[in-house]
DSSP file (Angstrom, degrees, kcal/mol; ACC not computed):
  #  RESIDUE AA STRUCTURE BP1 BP2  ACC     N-H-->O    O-->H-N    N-H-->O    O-->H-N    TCO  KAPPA ALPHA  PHI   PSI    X-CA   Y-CA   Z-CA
    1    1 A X     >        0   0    0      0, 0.0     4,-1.0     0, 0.0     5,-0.2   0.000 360.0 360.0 360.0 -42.9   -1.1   -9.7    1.8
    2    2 A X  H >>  +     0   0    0      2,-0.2     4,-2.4     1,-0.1     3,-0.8   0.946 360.0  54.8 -58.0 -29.7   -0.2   -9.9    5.8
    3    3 A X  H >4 S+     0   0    0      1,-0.3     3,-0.6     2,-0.2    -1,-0.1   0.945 110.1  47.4 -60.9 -59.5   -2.2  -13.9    5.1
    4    4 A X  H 34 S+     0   0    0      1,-0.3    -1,-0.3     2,-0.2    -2,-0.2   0.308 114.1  41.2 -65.3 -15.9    0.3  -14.5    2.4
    5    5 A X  H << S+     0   0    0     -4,-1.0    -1,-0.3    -3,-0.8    -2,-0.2   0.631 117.3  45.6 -92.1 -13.8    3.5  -13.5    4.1
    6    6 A X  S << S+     0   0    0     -4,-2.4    -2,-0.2    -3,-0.6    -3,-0.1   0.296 103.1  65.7 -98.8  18.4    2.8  -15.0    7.4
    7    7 A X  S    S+     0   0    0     -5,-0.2    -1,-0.2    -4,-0.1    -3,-0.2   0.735  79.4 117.1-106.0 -20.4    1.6  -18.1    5.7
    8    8 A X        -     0   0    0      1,-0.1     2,-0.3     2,-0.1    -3,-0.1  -0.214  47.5-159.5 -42.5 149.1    5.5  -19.1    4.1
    9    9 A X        -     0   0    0      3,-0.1    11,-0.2     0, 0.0    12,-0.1  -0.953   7.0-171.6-125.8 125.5    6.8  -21.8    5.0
   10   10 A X  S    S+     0   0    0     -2,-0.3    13,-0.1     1,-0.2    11,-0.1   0.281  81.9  63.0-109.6   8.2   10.5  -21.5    4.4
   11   11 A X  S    S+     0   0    0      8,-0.1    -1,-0.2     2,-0.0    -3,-0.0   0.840  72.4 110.5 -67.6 -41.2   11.3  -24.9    5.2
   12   12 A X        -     0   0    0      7,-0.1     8,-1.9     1,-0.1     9,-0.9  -0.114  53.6-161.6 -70.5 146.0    9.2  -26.3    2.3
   13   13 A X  B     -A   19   0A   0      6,-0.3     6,-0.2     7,-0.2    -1,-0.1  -0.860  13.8-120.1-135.6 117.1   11.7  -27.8   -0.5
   14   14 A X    >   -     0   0    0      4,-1.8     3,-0.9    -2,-0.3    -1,-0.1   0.000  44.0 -90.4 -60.9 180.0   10.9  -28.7   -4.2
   15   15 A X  T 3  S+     0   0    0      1,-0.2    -1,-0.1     2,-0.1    -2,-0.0   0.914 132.3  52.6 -61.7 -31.8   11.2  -32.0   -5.6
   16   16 A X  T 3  S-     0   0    0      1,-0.1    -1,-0.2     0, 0.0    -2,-0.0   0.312 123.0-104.9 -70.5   6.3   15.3  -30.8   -6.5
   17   17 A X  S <  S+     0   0    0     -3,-0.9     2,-0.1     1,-0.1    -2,-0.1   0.787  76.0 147.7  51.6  25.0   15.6  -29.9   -2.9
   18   18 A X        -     0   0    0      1,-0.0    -4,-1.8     2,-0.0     2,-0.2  -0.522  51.7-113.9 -54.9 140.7   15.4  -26.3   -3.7
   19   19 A X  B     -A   13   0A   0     -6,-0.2    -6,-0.3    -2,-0.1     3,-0.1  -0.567  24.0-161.8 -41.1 153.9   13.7  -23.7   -1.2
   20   20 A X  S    S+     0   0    0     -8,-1.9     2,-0.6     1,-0.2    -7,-0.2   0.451  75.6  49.5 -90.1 -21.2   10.8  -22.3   -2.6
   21   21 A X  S    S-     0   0    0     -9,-0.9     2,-0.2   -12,-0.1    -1,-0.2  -0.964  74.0-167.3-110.4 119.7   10.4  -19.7   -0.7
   22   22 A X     >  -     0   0    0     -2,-0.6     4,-1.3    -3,-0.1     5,-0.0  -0.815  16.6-140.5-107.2 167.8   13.5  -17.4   -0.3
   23   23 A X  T  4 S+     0   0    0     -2,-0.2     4,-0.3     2,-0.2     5,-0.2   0.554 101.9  54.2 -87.9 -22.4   14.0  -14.6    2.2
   24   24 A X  T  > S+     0   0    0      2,-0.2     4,-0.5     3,-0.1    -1,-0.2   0.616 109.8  57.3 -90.7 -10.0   15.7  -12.0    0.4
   25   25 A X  H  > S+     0   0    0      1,-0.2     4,-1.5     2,-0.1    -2,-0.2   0.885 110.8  40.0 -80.0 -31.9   12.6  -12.4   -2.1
   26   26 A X  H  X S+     0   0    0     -4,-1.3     4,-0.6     2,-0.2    -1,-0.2   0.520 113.8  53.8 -86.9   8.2   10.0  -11.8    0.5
   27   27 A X  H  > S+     0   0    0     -4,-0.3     4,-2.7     2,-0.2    -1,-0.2   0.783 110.1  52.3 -93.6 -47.9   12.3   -9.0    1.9
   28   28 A X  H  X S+     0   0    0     -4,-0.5     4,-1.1     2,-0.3    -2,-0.2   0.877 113.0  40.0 -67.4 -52.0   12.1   -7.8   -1.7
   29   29 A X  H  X S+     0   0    0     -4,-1.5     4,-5.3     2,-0.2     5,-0.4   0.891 108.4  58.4 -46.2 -53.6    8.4   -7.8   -2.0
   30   30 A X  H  X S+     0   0    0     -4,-0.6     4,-0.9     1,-0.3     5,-0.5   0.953 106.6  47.1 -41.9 -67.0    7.8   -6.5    1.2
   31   31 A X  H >X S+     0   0    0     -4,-2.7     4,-1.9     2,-0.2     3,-0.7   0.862 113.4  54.6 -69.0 -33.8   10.1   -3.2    0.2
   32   32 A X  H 3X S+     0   0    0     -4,-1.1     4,-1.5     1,-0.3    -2,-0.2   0.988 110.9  54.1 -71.5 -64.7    7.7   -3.3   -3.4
   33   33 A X  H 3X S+     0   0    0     -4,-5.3     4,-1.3     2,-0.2    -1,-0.3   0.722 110.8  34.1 -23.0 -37.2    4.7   -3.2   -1.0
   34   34 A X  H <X S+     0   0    0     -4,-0.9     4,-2.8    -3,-0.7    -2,-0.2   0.608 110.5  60.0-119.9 -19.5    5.2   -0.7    0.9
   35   35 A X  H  X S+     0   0    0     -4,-1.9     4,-0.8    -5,-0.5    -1,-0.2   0.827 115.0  47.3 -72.6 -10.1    6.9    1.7   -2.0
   36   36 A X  H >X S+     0   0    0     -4,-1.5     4,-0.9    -5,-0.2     3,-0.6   0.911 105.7  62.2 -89.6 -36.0    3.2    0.9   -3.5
   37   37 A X  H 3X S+     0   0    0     -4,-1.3     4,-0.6     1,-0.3    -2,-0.1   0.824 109.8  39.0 -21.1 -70.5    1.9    1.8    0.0
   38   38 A X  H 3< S+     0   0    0     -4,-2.8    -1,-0.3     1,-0.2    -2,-0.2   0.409 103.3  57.2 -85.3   5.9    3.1    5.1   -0.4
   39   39 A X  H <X S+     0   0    0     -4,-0.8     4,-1.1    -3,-0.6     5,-0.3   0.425 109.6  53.6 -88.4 -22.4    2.6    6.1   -3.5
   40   40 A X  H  X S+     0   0    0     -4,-0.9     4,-1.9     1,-0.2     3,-0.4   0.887 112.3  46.6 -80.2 -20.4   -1.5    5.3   -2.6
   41   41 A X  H  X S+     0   0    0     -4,-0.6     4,-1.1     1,-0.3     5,-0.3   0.717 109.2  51.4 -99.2  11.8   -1.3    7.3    0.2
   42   42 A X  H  > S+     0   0    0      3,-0.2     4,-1.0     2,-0.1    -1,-0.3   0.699 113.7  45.5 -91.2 -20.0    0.5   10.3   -1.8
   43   43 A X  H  X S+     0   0    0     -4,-1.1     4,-1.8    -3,-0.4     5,-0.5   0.904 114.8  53.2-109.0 -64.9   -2.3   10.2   -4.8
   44   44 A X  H  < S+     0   0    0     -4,-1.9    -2,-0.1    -5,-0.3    -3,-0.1   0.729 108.7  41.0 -29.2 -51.5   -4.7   10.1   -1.9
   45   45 A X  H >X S+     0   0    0     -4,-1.1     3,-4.8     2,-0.2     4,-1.2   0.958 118.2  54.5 -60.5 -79.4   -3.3   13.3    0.0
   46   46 A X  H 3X S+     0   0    0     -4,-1.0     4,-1.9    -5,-0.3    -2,-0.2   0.785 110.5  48.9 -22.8 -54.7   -3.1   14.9   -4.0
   47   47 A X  H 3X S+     0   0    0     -4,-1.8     4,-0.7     2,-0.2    -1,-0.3   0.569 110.9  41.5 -71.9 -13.5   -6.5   14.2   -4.3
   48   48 A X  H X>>S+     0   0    0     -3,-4.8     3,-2.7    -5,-0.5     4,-1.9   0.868 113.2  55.4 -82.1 -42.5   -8.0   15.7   -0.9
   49   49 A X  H 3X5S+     0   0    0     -4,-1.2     4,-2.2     1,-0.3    -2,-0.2   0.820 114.7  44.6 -47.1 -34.7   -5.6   18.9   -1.4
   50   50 A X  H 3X5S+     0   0    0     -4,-1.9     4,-2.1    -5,-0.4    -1,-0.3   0.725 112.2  48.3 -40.8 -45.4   -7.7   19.0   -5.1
   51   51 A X  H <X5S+     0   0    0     -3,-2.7     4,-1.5    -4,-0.7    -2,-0.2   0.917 114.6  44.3-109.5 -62.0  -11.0   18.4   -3.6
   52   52 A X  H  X5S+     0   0    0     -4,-1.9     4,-1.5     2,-0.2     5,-0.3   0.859 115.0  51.2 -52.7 -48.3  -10.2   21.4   -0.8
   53   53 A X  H  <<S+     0   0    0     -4,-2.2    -2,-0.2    -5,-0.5    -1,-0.2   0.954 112.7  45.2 -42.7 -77.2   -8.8   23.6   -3.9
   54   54 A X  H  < S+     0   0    0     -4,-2.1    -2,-0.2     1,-0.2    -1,-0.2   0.784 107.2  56.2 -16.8 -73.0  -12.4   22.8   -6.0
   55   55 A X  H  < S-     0   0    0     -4,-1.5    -2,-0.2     1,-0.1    -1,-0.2   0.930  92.3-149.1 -60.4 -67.8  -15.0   23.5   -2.7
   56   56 A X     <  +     0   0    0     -4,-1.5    -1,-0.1     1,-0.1    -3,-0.1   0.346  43.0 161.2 101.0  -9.9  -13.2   27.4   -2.5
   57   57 A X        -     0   0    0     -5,-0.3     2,-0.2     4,-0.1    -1,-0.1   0.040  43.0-134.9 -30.2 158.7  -14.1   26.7    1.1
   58   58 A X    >   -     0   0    0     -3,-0.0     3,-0.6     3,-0.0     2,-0.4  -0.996  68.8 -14.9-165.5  91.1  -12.3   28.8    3.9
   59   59 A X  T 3  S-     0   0    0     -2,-0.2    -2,-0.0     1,-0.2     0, 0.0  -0.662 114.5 -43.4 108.2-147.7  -10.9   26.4    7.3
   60   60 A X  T 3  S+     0   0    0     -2,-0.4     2,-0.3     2,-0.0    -1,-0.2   0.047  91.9 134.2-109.1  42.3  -12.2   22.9    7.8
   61   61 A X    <   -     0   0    0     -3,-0.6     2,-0.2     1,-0.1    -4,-0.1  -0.559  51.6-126.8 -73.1 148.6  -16.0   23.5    7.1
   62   62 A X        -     0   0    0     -2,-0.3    -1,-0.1     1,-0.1    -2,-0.0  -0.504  31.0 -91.6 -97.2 165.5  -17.8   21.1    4.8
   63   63 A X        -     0   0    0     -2,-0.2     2,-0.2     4,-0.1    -1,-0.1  -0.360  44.3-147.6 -60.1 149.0  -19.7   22.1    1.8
   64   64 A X    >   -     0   0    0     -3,-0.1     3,-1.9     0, 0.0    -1,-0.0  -0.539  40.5 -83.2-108.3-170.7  -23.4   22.6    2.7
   65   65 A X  T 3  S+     0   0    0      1,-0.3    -2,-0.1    -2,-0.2     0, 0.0   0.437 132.0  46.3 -86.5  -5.9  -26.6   21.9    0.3
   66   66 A X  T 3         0   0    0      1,-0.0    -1,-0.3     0, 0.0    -3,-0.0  -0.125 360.0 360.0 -96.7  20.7  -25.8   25.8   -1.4
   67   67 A X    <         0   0    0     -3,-1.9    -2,-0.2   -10,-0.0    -4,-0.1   0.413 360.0 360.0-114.3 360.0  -22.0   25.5   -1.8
């Protein structure tokens, strides 16, 4: 996605002399990004607290080959 925003060219112009790329659209993506951003790293977080819940584990020790 960073290849694909730093690759606009917001000079380039349709045949109607339109932009094709506008700046309040990649602004607008950009904010879509990064609300998607945090929503992966919120399911992530959900899923270790799950995974810590499950083991029954005590501190930061990791399961051994009998837990």
């Amino acid at each position: 996605m960073q290849e694909f925003v730093k690759s606009i060219d917001y000079n380039e112009r349709a045949d109607s002399g339109m932009p094709i790329f506008k700046i309040k659209d990649t602004l607008a993506e950009m904010q879509a990004i990064s609300k998607a951003l945090d929503s992966l790293k919120d399911l992530e977080n959900r899923y270790k607290e799950e995974q810590q819940e499950a083991s029954g584990l005590r501190g930061d020790t990791t399961p051994g080959m009998f837990d």
